[in-house]
N, C-alpha and C positions, 0 to 999 in steps of 0.2 A: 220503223221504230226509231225513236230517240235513245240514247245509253250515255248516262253521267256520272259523274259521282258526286257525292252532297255535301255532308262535314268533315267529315277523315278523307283521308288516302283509302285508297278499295286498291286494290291487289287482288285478281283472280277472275278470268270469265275461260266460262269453258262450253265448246261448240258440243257438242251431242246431241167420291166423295160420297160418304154415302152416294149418292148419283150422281156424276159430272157429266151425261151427257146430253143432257136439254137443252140444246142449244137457245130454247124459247128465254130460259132465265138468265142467260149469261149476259153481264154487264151488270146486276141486282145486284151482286154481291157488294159489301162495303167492309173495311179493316177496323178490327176492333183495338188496333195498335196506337197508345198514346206513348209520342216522340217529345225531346228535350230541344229546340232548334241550342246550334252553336251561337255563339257571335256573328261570325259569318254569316247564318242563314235571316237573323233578324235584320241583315241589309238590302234582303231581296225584297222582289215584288213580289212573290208566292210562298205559300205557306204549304209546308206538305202535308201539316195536320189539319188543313180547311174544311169544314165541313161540307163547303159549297164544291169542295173538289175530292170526295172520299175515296178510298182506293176500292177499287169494283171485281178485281181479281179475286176472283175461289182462292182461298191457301188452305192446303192439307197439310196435316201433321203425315208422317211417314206411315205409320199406320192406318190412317185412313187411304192414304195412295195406294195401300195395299189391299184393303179391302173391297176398295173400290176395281182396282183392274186384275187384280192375284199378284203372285209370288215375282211376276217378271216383271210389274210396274206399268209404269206405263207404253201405251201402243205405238208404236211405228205409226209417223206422220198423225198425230193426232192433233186434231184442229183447232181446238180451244187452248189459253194460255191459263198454265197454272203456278201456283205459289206454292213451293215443297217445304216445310221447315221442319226437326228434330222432334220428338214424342217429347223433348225434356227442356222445350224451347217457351221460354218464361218474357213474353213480350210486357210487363210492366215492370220488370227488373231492370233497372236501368244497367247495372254491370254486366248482366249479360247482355243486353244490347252494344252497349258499348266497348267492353273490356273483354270477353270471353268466350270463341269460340265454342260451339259445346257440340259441334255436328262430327261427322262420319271425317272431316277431312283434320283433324285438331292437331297432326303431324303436320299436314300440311300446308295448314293454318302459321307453324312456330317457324317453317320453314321460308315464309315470305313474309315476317316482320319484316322492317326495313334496317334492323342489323341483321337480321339471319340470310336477305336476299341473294347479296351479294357473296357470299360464300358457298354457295352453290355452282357459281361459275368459274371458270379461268380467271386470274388476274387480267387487269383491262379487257374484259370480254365489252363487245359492241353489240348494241340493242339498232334493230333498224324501226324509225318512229314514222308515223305518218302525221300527215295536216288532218286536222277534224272537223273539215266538209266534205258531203256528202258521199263524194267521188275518192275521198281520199287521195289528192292527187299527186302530195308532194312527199318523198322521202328523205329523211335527215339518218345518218349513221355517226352514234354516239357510244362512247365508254358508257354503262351502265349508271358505275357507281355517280359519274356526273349529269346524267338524268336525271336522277335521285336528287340530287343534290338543286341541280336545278327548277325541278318540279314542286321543290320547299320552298325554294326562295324567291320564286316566281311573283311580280307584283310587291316584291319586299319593299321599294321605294318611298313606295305609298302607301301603305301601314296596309297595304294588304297581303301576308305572306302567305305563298302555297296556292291561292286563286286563280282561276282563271275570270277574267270580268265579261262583261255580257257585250260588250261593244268591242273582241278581238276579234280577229278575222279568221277564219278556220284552216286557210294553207298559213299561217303564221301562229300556229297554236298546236304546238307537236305533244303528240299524244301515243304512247305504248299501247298499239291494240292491234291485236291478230298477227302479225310477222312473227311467229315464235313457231319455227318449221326445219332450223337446223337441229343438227343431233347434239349441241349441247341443250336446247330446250325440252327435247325428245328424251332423255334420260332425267331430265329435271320433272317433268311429267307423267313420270312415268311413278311418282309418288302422288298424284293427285288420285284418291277414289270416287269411282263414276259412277255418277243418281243411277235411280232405278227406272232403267225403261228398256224396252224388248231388245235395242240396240246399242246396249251399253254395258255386255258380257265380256267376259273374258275372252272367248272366243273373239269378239268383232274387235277388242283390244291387241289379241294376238296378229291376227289377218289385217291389222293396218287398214280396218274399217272405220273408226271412228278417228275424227280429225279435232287436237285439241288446240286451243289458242288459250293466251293468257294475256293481260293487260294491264297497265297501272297507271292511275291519273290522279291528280290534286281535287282540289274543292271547286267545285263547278264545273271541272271540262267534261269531254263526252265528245263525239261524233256526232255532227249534225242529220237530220233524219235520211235515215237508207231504209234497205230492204233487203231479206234473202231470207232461206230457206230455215225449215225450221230447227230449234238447239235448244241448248240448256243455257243458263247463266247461271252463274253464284258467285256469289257477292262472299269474300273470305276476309277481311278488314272491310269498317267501315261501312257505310250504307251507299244506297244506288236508286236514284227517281225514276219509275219510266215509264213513259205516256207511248201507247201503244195505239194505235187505227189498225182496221181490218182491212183486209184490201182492198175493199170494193172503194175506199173512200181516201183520200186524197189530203192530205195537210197545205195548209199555204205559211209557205217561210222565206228565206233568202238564202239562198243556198250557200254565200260566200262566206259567213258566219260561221262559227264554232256552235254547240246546240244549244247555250247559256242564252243567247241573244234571242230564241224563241221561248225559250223557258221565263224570262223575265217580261217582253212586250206584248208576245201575241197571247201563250198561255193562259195569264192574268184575267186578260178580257175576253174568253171565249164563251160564249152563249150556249145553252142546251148543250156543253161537252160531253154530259155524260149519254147523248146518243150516237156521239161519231166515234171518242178515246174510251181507253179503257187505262187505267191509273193506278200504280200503286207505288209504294218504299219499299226497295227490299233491301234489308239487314244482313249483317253477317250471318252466317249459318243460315240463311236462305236461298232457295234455287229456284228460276221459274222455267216454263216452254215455253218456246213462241216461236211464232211464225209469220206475224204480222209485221205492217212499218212501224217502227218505233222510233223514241227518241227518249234521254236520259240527261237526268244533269243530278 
């Protein structure tokens, strides 16, 4: 998978239908969600609301998740990726698209504004950042609050503030994703509430079974395509693109890039995509599963 983020700042990824299991229809599916592009996005070469590129992912409303697998959600390693959003979740409203948290986590949500963030930690507390290629190979250890700070004014030079552009190099392109494993992250986390699925009880929360990560990036970065084992994401500010392959199939990129530099050259022009990717936008107050290779921007 590829993982990015699109207009806003996103803050938040966390590890963890009538009939969902036909494996025969998966990929059919298309999003009946019409998007406002920023400024920002009217400079790319893709379009999230393309028709020629629709989103393919199943999304259930919560209730439907429930009906579909019972009371404990969803199943342990379950193979297909899905798209979970709120019973009260209003996709042509644009304010709650954009402005209003309305899911399970809305404490959580107030708690990772970008004034509220930083008050949850120690004074000069340090975020350890990786590079956003594929290996993630390179470490930078920074004061939070100048991350932040940094991750706004990125490309300010150039009338473009807060982006990441599609010709960076991915070990020169730091990015907050997954290092969030000391115990001042661990009691900060400890306020996140966890989707529904068979391993995502209080119990496996108790026993130091479920492993959470948190992340935060500007307008287009992400982690160029990797791969591991299957989680949740959710998307708590802001929105998140992500072109997802099944295993069995292979992407061709440049590894040394950040994932913007695929999302703009190759993406574009790929032919018959929707038999190799699977594609969608996810929104705030949205969460999906996966376990496939992905990639986001």
């Amino acid at each position: 998978d590829m993982g990015g983020n699109g207009n806003e700042v996103i803050i938040g990824d966390c590890f963890s239908p009538d009939d969902t299991t036909n494996n025969d229809s998966l990929g059919e599916f298309t999003c009946e969600d019409s998007l406002t592009l920023s400024t920002s996005q009217e400079k790319w070469n893709w379009e999230p609301t393309s028709s020629s590129h629709p989103c393919n992912i199943l999304r259930l409303s919560q209730s439907e998740l429930l009906r579909a697998f019972g009371p404990l959600g969803v199943p342990n390693l379950y193979p297909h990726p899905l798209v979970i959003r709120p019973d009260n979740y209003d996709s042509q409203n644009e304010a709650t698209i954009n402005n209003n948290y309305i899911g399970r986590n809305r404490h959580f949500a107030n708690m990772t504004t970008l004034e509220h963030l930083p008050l949850n930690f120690p004074p000069n507390f340090n975020v350890t950042l990786t590079g956003s290629d594929s290996l993630s190979t390179h470490r930078r250890i920074i004061n939070l609050s100048q991350y932040l700070s940094e991750m706004l004014d990125a490309n300010k030079d150039i009338d473009r503030p807060g982006e990441t552009l599609p010709d960076e190099f991915g070990n020169e392109t730091w990015y907050l994703f997954g290092e969030t494993f000391t115990k001042e992250w661990a009691e900060f986390l400890q306020h996140y509430n966890l989707p529904t699925c068979q391993s995502c009880t209080p119990l496996h929360r108790q026993q130091s079974m479920i492993a959470l990560s948190f992340g935060i990036g500007n307008i287009g970065s992400g982690v160029q395509w990797h791969l591991h084992g299957p989680g949740f994401s959710e998307t708590i500010h802001g929105r998140k693109h992500w072109v997802l392959y099944p295993p069995q199939s292979i992407p061709v990129y440049k590894m040394e890039y950040a994932s913007r530099h695929w999302m703009e050259n190759v993406y574009p022009n790929l032919e018959d995509w929707n038999d190799q990717d699977v594609k969608m936008e996810l929104k705030h107050d949205e969460e999906f599963l996966k376990m496939w290779k992905r990639v986001s921007a």
